[in-house]
N, CA, C and O of each residue as an XYZ file, in Angstrom:
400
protein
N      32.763    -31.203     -7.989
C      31.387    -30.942     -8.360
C      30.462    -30.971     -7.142
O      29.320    -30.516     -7.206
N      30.976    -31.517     -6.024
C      30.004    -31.798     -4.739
C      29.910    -30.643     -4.323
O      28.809    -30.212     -3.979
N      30.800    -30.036     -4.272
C      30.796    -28.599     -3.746
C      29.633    -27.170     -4.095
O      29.379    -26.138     -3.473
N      29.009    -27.905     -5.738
C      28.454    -26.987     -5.745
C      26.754    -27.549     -5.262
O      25.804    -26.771     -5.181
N      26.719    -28.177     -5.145
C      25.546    -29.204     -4.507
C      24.506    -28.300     -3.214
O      23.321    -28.043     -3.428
N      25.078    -27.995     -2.178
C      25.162    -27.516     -1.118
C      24.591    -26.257     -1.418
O      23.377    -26.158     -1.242
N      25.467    -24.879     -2.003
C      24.913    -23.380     -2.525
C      23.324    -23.916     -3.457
O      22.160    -23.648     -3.162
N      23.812    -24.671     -4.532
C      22.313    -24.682     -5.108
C      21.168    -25.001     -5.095
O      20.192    -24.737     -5.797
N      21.496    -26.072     -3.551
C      20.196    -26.256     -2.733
C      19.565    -25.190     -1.869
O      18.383    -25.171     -1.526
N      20.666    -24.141     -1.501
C      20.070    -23.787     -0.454
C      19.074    -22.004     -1.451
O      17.990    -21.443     -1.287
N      20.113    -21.816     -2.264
C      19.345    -20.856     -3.384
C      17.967    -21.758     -3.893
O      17.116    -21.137     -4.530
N      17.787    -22.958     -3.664
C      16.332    -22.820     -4.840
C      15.264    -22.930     -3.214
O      14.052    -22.724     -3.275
N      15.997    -23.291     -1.815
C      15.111    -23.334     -0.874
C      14.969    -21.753     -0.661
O      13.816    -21.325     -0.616
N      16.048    -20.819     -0.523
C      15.728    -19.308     -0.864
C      14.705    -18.919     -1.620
O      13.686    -18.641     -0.987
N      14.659    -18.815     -2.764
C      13.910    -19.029     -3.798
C      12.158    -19.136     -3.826
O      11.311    -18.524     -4.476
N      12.080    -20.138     -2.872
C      10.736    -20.771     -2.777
C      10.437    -19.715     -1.812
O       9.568    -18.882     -2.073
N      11.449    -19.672     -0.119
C      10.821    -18.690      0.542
C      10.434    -17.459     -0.129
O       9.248    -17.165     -0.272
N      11.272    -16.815     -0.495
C      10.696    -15.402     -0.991
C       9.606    -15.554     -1.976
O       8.709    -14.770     -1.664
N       9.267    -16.309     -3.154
C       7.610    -16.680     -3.730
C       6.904    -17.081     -2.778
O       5.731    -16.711     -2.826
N       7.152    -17.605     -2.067
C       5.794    -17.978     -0.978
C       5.364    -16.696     -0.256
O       4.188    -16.466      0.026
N       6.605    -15.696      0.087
C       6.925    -14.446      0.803
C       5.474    -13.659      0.288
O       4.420    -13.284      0.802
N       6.057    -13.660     -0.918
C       5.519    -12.612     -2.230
C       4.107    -12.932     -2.417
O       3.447    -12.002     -2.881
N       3.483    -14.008     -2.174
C       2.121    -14.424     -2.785
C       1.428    -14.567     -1.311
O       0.214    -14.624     -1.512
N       1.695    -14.646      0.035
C       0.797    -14.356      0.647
C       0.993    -13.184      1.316
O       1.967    -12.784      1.953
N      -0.174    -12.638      1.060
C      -0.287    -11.050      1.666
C      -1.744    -11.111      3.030
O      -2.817    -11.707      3.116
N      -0.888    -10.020      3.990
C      -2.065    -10.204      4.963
C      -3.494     -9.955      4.399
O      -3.773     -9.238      3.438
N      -4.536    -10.838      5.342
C      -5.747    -10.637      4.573
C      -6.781     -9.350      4.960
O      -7.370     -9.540      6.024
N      -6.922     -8.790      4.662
C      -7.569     -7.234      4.711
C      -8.978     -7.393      5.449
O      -9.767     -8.315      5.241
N      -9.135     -6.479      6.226
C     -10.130     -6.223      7.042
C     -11.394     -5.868      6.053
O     -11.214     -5.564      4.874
N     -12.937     -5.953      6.776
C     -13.925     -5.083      5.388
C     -13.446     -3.628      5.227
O     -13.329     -2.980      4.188
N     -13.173     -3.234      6.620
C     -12.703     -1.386      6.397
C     -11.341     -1.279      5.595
O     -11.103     -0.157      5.148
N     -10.390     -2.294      5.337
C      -9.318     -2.004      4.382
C      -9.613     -2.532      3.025
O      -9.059     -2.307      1.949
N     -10.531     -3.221      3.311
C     -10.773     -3.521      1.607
C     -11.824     -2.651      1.335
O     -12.129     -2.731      0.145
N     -12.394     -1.980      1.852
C     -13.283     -0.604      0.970
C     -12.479      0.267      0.844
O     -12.494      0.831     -0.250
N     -11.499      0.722      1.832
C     -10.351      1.737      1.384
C      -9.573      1.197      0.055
O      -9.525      1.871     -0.975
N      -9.114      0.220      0.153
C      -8.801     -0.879     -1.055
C      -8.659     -0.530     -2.552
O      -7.877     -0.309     -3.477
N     -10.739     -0.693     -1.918
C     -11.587     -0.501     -3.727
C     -11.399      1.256     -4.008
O     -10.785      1.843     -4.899
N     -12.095      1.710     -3.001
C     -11.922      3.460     -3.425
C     -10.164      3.748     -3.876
O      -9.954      4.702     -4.625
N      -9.115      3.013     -3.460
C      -8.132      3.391     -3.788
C      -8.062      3.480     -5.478
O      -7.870      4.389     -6.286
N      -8.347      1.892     -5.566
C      -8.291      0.990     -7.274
C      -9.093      2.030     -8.311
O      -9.065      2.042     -9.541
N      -9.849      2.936     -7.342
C     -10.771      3.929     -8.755
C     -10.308      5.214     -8.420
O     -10.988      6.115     -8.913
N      -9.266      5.602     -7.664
C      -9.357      7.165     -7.163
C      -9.003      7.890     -8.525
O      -9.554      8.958     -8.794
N      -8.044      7.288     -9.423
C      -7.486      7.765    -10.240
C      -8.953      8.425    -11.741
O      -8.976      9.356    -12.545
N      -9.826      7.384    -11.416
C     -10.938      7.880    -12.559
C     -11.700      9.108    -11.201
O     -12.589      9.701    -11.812
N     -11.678      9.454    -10.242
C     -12.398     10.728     -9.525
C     -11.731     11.958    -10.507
O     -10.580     12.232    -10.847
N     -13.392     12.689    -10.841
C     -12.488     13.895    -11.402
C     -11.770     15.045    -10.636
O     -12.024     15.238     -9.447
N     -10.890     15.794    -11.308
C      -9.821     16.437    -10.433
C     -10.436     17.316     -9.815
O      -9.652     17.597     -8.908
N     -11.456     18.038     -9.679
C     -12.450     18.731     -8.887
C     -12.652     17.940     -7.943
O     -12.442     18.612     -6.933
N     -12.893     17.063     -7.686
C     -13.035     15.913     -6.269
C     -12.277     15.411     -5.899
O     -12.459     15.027     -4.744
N     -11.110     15.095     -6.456
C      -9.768     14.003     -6.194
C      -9.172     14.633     -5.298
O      -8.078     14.138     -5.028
N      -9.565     15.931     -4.462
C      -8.355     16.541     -3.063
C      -9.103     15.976     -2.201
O      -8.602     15.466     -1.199
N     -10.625     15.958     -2.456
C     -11.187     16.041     -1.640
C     -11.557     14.380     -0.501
O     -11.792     14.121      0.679
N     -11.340     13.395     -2.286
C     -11.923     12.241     -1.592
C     -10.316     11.737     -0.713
O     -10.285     11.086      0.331
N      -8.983     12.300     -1.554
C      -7.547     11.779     -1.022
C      -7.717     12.096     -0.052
O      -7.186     11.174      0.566
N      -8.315     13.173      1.126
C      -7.745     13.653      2.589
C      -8.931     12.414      2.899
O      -8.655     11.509      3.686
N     -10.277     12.472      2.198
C     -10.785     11.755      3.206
C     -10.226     10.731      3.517
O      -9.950     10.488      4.692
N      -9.876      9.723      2.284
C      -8.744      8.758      2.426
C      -7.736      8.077      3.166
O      -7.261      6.967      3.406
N      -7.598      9.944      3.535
C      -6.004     10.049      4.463
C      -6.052      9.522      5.636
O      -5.266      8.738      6.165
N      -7.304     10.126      6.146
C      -8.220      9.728      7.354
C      -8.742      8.649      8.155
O      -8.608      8.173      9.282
N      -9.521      8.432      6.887
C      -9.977      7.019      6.974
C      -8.439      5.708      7.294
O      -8.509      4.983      8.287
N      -7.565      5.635      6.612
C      -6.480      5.131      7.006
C      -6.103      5.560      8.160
O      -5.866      4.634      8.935
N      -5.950      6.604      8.592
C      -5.252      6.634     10.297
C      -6.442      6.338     11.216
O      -6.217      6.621     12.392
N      -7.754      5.794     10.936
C      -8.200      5.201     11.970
C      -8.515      4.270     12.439
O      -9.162      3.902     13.419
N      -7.660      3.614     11.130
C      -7.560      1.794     11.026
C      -6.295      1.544     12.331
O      -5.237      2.130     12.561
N      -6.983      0.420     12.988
C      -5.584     -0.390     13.593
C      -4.225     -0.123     13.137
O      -4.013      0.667     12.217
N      -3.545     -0.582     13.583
C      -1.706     -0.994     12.672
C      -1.962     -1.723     12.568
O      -2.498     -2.412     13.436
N      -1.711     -2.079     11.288
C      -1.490     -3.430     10.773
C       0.063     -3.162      9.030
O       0.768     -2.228      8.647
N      -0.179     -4.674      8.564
C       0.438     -4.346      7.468
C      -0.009     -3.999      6.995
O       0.509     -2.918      6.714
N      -1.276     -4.183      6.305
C      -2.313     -3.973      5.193
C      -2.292     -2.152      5.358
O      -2.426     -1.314      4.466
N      -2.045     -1.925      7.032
C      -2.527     -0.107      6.990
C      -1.325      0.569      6.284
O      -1.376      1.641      5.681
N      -0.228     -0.226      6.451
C       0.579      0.614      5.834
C       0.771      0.880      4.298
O       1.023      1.967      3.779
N       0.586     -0.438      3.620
C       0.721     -0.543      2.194
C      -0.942      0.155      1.546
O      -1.140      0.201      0.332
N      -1.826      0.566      2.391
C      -2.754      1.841      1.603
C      -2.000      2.572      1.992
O      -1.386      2.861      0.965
N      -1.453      3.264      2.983
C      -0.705      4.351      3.059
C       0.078      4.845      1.935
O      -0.153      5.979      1.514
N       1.159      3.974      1.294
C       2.229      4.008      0.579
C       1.124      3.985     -0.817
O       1.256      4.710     -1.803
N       0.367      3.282     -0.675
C      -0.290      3.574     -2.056
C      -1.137      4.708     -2.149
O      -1.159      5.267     -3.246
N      -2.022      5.287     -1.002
C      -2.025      6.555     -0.943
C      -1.252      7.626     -1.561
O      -1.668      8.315     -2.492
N      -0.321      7.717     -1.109
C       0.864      8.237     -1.131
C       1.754      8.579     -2.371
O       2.215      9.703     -2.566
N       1.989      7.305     -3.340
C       1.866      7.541     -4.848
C       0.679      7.946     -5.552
O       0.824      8.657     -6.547
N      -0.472      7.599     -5.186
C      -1.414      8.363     -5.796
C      -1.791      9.996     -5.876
O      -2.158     10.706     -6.812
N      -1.564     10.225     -4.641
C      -1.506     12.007     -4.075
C      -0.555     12.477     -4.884
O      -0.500     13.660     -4.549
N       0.344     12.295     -5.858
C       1.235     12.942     -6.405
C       1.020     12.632     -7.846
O       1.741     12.552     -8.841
N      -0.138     12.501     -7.602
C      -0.140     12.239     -9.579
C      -1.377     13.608    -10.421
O      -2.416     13.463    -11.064
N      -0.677     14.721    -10.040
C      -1.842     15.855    -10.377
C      -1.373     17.072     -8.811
O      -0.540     16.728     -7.972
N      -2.045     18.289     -8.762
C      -1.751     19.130     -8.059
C      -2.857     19.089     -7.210
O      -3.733     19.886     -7.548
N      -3.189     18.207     -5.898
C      -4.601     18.391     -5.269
C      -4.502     19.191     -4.191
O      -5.198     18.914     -3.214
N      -3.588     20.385     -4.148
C      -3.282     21.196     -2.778
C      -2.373     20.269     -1.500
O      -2.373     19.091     -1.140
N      -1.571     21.631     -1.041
C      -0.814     21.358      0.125
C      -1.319     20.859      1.410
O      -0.668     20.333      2.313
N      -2.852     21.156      1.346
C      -3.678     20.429      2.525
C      -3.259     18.753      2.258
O      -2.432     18.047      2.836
N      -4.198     18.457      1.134
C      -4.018     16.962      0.997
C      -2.805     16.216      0.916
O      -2.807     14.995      1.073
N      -1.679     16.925      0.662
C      -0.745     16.242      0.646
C       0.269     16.345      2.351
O       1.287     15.893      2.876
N      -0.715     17.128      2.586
C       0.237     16.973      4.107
C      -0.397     16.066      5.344
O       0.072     15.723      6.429
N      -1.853     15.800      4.605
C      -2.972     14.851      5.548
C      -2.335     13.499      5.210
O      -2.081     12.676      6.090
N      -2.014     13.233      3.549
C      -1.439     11.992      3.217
C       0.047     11.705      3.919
O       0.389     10.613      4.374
N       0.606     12.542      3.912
C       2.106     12.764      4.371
C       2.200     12.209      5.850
O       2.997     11.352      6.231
N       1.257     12.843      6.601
C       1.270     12.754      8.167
C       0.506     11.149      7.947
O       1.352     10.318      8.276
N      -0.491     10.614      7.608
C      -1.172      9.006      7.664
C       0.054      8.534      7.084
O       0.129      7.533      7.796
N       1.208      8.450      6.262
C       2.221      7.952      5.757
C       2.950      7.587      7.098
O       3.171      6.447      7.508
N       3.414      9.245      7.941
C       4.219      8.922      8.533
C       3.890      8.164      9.865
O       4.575      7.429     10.575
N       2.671      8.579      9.944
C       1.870      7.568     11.613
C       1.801      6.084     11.444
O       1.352      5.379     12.348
């Protein structure tokens, strides 16, 4: 029984790292948390505007620093641009801030 002592300590110290992992996230700049908020509503922009505000979007993200935070608007960018047809422009402005 000692044997299993050892694995199930080291899984619940696993465990903890990755929740601790998971719950702190870098803390966002003011310019990534307004990209942020405009992200959290892009989806209510009507589709007559929604190419327009995504490139700005696109933009606005590639002139942020690197950071983590720049990448995960990116990626959320990124699922958002594909939810509706907003032209091959915008999706290649999002595409290229994805890939930079």
């Amino acid at each position: 029984m000692r044997r299993y002592v050892v694995p199930s300590i080291a899984l619940a110290v696993l465990s903890s790292a990755l929740l601790f992992a998971q719950e702190t996230k870098p803390a966002l700049s003011p310019a990534e948390q307004a990209i942020a908020g405009q992200l959290k509503v892009l989806r209510q922009v009507p589709d007559s505007k929604r190419g327009k505000v995504t490139t700005r979007l696109a933009l606005k993200i590639r002139r942020l620093p690197k950071t983590e935070a720049k990448l995960g608007l990116a990626d959320t960018l990124a699922g958002l641009s594909t939810e509706g047809d907003f032209g091959k422009r915008t999706l290649q402005e999002v595409a290229t801030t994805l890939a930079l």
